[in-house]
Structures are given as structure tokens and as C-alpha cells.
DSSP file (Angstrom, degrees, kcal/mol; ACC not computed):
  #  RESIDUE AA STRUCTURE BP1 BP2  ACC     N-H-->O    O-->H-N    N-H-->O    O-->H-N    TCO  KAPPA ALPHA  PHI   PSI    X-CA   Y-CA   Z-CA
    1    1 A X              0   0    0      0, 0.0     0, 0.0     0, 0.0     0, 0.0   0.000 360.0 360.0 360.0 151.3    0.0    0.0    0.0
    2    2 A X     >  -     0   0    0      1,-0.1     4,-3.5     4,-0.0     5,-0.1  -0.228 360.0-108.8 -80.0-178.4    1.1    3.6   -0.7
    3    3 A X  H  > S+     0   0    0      2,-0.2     4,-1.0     1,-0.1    -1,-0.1   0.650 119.5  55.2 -81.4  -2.6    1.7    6.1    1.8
    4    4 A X  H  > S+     0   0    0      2,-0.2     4,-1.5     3,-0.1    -1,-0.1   0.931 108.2  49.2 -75.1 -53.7   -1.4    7.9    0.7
    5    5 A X  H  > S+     0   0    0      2,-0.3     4,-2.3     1,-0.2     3,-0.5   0.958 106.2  52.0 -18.8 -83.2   -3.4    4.9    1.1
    6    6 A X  H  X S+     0   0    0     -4,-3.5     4,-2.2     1,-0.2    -1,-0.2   0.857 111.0  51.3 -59.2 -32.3   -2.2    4.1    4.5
    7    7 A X  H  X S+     0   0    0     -4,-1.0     4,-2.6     2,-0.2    -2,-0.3   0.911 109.5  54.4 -31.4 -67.2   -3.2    8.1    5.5
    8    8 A X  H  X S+     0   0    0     -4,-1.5     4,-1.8    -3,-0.5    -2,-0.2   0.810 107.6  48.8  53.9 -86.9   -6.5    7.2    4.0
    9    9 A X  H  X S+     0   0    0     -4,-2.3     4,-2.5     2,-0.2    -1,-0.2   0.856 107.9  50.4 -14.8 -75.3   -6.8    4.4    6.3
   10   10 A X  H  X S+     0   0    0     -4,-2.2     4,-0.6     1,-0.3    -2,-0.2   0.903 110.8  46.7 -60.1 -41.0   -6.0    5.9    9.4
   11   11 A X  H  X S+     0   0    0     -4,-2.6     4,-2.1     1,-0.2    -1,-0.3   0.840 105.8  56.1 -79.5 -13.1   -8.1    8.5    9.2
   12   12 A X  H  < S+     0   0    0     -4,-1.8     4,-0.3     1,-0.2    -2,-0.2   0.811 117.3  44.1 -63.0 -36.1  -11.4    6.4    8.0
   13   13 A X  H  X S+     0   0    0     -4,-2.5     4,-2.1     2,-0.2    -1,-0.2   0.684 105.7  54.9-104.9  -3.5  -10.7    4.4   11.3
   14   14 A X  H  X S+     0   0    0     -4,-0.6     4,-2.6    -5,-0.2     5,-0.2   0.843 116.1  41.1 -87.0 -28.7  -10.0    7.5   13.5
   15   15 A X  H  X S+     0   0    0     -4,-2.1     4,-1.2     2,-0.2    -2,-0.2   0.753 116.1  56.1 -70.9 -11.9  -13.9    8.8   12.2
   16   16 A X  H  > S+     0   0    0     -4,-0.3     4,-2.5    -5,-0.2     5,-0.2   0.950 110.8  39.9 -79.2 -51.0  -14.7    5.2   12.7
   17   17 A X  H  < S+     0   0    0     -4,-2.1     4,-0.2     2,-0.2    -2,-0.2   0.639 116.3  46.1 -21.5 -57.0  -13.6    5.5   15.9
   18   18 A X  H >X S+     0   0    0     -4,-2.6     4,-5.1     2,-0.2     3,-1.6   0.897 109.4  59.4 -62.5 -60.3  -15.0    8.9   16.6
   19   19 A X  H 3X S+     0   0    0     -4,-1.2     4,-0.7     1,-0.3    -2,-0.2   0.757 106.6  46.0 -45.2 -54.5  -18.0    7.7   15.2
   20   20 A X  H 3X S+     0   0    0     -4,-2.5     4,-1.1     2,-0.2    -1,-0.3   0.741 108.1  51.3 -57.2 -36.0  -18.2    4.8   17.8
   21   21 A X  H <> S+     0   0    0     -3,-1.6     4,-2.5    -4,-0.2    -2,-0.2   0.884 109.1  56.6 -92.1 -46.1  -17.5    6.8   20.9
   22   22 A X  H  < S+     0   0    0     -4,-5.1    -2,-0.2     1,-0.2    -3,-0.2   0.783 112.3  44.0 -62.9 -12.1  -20.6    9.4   19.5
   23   23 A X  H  X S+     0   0    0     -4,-0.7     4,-2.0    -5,-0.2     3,-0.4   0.783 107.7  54.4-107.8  -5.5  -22.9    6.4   19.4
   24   24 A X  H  X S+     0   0    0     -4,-1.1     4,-3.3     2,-0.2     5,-0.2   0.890 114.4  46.2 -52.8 -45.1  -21.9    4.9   22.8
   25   25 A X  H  X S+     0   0    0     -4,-2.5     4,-0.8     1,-0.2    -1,-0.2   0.627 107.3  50.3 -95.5   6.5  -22.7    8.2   24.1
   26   26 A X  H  > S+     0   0    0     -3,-0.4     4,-1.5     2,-0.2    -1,-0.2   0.759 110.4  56.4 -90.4 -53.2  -25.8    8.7   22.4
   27   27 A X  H  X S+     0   0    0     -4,-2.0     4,-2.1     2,-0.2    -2,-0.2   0.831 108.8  44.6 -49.9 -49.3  -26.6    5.0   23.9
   28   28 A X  H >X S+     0   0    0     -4,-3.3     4,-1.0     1,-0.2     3,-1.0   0.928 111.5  52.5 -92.3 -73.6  -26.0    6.0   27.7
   29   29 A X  H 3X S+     0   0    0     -4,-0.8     4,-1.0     1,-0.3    -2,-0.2   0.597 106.2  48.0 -35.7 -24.9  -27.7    8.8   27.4
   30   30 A X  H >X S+     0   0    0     -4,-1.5     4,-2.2     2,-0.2     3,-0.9   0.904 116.0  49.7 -67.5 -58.4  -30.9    6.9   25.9
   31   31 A X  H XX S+     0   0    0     -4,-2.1     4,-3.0    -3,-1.0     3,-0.5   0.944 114.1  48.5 -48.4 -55.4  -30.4    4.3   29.1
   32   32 A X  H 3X S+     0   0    0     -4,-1.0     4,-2.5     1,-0.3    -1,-0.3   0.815 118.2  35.7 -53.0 -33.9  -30.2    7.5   31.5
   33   33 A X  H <X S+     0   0    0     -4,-1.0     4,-2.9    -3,-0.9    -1,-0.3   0.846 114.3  55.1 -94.7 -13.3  -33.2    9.2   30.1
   34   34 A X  H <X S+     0   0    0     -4,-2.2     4,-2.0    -3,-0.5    -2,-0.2   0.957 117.2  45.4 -79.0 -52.5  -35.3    5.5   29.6
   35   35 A X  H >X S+     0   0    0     -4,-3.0     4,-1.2    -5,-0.3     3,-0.6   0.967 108.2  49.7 -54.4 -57.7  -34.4    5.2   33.7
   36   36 A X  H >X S+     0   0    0     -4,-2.5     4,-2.0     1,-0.3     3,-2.0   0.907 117.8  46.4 -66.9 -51.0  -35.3    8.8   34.8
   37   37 A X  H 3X S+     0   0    0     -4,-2.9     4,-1.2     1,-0.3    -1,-0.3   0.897 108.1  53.5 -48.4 -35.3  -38.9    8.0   32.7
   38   38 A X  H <X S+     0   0    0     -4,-2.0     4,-1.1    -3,-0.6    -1,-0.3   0.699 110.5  45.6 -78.6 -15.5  -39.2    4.9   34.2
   39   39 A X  H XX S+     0   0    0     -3,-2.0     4,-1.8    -4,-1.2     3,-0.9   0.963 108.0  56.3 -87.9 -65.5  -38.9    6.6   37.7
   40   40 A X  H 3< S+     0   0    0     -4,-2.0     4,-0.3     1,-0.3    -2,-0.3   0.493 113.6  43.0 -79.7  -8.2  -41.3    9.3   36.8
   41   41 A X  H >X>S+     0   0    0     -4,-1.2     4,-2.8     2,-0.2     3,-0.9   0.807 109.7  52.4 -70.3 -53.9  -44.0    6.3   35.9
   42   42 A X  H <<5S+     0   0    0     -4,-1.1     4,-0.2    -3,-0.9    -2,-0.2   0.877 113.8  47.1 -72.6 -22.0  -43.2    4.5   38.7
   43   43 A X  T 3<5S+     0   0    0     -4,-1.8    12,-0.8     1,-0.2    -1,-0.2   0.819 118.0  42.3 -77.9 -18.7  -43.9    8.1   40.9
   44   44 A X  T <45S+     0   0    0     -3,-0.9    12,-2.8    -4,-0.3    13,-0.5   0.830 126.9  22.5 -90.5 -58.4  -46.8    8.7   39.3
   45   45 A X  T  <5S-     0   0    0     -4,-2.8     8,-0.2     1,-0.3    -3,-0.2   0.569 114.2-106.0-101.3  -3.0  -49.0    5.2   38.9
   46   46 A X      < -     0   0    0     -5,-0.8     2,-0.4    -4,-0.2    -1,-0.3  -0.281  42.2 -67.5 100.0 162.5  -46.9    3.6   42.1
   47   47 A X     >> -     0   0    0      1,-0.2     4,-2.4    -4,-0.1     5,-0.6  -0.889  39.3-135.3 -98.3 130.2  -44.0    0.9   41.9
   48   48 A X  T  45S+     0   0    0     -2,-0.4     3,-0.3     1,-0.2    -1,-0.2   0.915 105.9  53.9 -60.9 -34.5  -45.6   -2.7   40.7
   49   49 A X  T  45S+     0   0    0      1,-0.3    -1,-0.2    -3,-0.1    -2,-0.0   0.978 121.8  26.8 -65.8 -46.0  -43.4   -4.4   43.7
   50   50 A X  T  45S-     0   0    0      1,-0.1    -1,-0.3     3,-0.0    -2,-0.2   0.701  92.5-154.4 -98.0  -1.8  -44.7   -2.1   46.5
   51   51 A X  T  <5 +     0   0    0     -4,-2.4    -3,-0.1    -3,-0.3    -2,-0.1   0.751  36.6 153.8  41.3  39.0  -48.1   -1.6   44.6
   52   52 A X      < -     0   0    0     -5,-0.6    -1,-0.2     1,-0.1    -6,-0.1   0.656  54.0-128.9 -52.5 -30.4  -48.4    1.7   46.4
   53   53 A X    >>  -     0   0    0     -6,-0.3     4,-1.2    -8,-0.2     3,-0.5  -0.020  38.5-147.0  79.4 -21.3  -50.6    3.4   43.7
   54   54 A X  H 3>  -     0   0    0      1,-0.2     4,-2.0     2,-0.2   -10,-0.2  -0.424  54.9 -20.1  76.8-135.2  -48.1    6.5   43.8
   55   55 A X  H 3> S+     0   0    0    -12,-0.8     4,-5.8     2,-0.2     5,-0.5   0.863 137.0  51.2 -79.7 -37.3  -49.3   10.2   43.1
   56   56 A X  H <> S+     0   0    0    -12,-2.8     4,-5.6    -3,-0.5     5,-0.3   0.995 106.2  49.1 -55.6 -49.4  -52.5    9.3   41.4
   57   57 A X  H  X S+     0   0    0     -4,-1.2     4,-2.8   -13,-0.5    -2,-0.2   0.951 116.7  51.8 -64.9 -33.2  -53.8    6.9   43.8
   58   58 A X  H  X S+     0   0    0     -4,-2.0     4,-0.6     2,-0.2    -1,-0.3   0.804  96.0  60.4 -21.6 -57.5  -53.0    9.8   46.3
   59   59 A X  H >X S+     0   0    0     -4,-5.8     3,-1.6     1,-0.2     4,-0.7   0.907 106.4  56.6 -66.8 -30.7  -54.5   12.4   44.8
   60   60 A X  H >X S+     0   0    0     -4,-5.6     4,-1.4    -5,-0.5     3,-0.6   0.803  96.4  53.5 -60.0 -29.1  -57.5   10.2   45.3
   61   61 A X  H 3X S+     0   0    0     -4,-2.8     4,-0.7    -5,-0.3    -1,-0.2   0.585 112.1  51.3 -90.3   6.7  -57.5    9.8   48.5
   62   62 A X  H << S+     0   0    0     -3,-1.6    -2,-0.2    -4,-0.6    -1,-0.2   0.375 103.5  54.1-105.6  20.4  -57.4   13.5   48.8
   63   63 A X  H <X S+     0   0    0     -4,-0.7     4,-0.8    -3,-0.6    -2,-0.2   0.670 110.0  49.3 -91.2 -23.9  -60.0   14.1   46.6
   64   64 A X  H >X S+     0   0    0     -4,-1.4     4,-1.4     2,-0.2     3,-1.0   0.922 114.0  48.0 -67.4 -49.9  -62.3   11.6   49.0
   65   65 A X  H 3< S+     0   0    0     -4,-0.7    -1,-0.2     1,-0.4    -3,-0.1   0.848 115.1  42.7 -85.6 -11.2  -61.1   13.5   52.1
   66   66 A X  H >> S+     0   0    0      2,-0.2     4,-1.7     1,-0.2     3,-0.7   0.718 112.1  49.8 -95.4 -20.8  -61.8   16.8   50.7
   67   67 A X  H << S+     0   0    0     -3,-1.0    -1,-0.2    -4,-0.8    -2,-0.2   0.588 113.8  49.3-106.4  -7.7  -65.1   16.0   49.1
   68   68 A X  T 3X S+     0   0    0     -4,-1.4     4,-0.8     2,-0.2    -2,-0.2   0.445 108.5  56.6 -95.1  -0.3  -66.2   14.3   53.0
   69   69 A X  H <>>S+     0   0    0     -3,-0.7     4,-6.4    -5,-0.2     5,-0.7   0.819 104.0  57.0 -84.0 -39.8  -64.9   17.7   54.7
   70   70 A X  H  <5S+     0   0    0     -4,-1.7     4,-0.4     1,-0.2    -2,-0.2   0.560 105.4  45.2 -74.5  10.5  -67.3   19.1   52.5
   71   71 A X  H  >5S+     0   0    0      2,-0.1     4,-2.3     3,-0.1    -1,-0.2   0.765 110.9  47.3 -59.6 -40.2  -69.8   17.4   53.6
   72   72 A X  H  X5S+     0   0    0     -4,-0.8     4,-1.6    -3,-0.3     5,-0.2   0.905 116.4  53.0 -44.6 -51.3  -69.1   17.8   57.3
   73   73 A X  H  X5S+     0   0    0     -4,-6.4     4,-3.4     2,-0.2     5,-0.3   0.923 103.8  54.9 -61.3 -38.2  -68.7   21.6   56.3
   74   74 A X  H  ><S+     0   0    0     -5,-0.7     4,-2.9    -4,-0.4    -1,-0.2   0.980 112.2  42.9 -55.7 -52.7  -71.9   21.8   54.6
   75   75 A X  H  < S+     0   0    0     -4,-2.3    -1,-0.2     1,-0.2    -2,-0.2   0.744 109.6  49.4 -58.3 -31.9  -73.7   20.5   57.6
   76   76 A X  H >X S+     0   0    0     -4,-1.6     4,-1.0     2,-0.2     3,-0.7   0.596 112.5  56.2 -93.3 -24.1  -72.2   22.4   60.5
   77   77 A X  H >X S+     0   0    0     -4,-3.4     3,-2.2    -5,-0.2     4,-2.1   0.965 107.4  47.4 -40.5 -66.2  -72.8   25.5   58.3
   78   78 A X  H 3< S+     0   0    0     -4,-2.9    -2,-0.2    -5,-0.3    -1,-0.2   0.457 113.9  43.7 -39.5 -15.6  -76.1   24.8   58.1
   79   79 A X  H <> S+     0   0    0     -3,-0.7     4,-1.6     2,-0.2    -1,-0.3   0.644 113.0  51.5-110.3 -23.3  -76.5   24.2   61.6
   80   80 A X  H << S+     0   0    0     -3,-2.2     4,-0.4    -4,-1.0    -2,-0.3   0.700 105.6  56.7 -96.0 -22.3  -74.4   27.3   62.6
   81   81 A X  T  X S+     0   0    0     -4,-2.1     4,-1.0     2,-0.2    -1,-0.2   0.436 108.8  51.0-100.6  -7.1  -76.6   29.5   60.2
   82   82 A X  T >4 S+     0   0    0     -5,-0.3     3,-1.2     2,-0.1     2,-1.0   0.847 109.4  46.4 -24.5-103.4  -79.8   28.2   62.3
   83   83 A X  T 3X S+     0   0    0     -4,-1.6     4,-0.9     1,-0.2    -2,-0.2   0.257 115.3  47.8 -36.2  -9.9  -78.4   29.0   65.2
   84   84 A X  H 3> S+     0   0    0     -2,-1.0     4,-2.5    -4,-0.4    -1,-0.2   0.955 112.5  45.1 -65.7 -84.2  -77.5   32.3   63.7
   85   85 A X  H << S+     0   0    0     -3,-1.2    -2,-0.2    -4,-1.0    -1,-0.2   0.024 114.9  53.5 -58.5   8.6  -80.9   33.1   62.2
   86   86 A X  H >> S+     0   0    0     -4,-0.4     3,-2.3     2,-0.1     4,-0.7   0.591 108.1  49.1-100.0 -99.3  -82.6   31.8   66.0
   87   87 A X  H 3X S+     0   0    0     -4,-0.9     4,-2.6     1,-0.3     5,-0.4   0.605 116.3  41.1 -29.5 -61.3  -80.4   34.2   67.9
   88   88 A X  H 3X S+     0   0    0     -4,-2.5     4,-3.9     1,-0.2    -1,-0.3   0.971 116.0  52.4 -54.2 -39.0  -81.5   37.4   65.3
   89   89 A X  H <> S+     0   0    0     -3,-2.3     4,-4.1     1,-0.3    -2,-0.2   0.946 108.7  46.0 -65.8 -56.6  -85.0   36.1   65.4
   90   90 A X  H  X S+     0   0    0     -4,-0.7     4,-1.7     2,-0.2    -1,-0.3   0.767 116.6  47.8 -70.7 -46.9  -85.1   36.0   69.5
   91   91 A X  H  X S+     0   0    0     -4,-2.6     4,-1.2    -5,-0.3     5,-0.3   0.783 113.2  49.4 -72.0 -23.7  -83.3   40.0   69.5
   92   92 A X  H  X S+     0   0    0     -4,-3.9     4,-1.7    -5,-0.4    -2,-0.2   0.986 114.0  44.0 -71.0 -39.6  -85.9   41.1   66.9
   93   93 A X  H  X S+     0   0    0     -4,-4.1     4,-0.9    -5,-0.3    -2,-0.2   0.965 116.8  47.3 -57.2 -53.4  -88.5   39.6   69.1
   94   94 A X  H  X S+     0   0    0     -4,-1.7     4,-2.3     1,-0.2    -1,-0.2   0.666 116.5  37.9 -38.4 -36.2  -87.1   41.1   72.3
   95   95 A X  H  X S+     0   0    0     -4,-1.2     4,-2.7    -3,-0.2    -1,-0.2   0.736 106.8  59.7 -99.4 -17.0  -86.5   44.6   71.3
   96   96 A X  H  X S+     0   0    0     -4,-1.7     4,-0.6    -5,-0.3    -2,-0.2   0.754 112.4  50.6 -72.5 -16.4  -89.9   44.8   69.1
   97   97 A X  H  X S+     0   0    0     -4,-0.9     4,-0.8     2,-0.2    -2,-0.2   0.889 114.1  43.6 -64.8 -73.8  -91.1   43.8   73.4
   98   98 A X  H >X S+     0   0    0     -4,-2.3     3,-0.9     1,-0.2     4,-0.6   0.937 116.4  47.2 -25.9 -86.9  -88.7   47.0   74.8
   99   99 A X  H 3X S+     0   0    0     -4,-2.7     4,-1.6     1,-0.3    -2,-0.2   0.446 114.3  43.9 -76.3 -15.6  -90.1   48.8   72.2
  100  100 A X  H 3X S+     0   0    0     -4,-0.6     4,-1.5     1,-0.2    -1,-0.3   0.668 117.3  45.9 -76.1 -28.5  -94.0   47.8   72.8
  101  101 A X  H << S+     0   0    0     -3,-0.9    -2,-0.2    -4,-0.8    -1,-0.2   0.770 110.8  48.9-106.7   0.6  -93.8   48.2   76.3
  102  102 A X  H >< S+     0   0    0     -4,-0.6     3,-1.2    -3,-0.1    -2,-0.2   0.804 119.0  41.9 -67.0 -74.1  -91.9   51.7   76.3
  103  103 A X  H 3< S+     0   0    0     -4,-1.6     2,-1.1     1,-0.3    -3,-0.2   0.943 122.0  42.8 -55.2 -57.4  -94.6   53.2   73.6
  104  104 A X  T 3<        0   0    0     -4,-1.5    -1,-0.3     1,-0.2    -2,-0.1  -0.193 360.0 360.0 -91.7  62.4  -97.6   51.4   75.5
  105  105 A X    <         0   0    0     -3,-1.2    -1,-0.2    -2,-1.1    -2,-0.1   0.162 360.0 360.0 -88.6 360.0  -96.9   52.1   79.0
């Protein structure tokens, strides 16, 4: 082979080379980002092993506790806006009383 040839040569195998090391690094980066999804699934729907249910099944059980405060709330409003509306009702009667027995005196 000439010496042009063997030039020729060396550099086709240092781009082979190159070439090799850019898809290796293309490759662990694919692994890294395949992991980090596979954690953000596993955070989300739960891990199959510990069958936790993760964030969803979470948000569910704080959409149940918040939709049983509102119920609790609804009713002890409701009970506290009686007692509200009794208490005005019981000073309107009382002072409309004052004011009957002052005028007719």
C-alpha cells in the first residue's frame, strides 16, 4: 500500500472511531433518560413491587377526604346559620317587646 493509502486508512478508522465513541454516548444517554422515565412512571402510577398506587392513587384519597370535609362543612354551616338566624329572630322579638312596652306604657 502507498503512503497515501495508509493516510486514508488511518483517518477512515479514526472517524470510525469517533464515530463509535458518539454512538456509545448517544446510547448511555438513551439508558439515562429511559431510567429517569421509568422513575417518573413509577412516581406517578406507584411501583408494581410495592403496589403503592403513587401520586395518582394519592390524589385520590385527597380528593375523598376533601369532598367528606365538604360534607361535614356543609352541615355544620347549616347548623351554625340556624343558630344564627334563631339568635337574630329572639333580639328582633325582644327589642320589638322593649319597644311595645316603652310606647304602651
Amino acid at each position: 500500500m502507498t503512503q497515501i493509502e495508509n493516510a486514508q486508512i488511518k483517518e477512515l478508522s479514526n472517524q470510525i472511531e469517533a464515530q463509535n465513541i458518539r454512538i456509545e454516548a448517544q446510547i448511555i444517554r438513551q439508558e439515562q433518560s429511559n431510567l429517569v422515565v421509568h422513575e417518573i412512571k413509577d412516581a406517578l402510577l406507584g411501583n408494581p413491587i410495592s403496589k403503592d398506587g403513587g401520586l395518582v392513587k394519592r390524589l385520590e384519597l385527597v380528593e375523598t377526604s376533601v369532598e367528606a370535609f365538604r360534607v361535614i362543612k356543609s352541615k355544620w354551616l347549616g347548623i351554625i346559620w340556624f343558630i344564627v338566624a334563631g339568635a337574630c329572630s329572639l333580639t328582633a322579638i325582644y327589642y320589638a317587646i322593649s319597644i311595645w312596652k316603652y310606647l304602651y306604657k
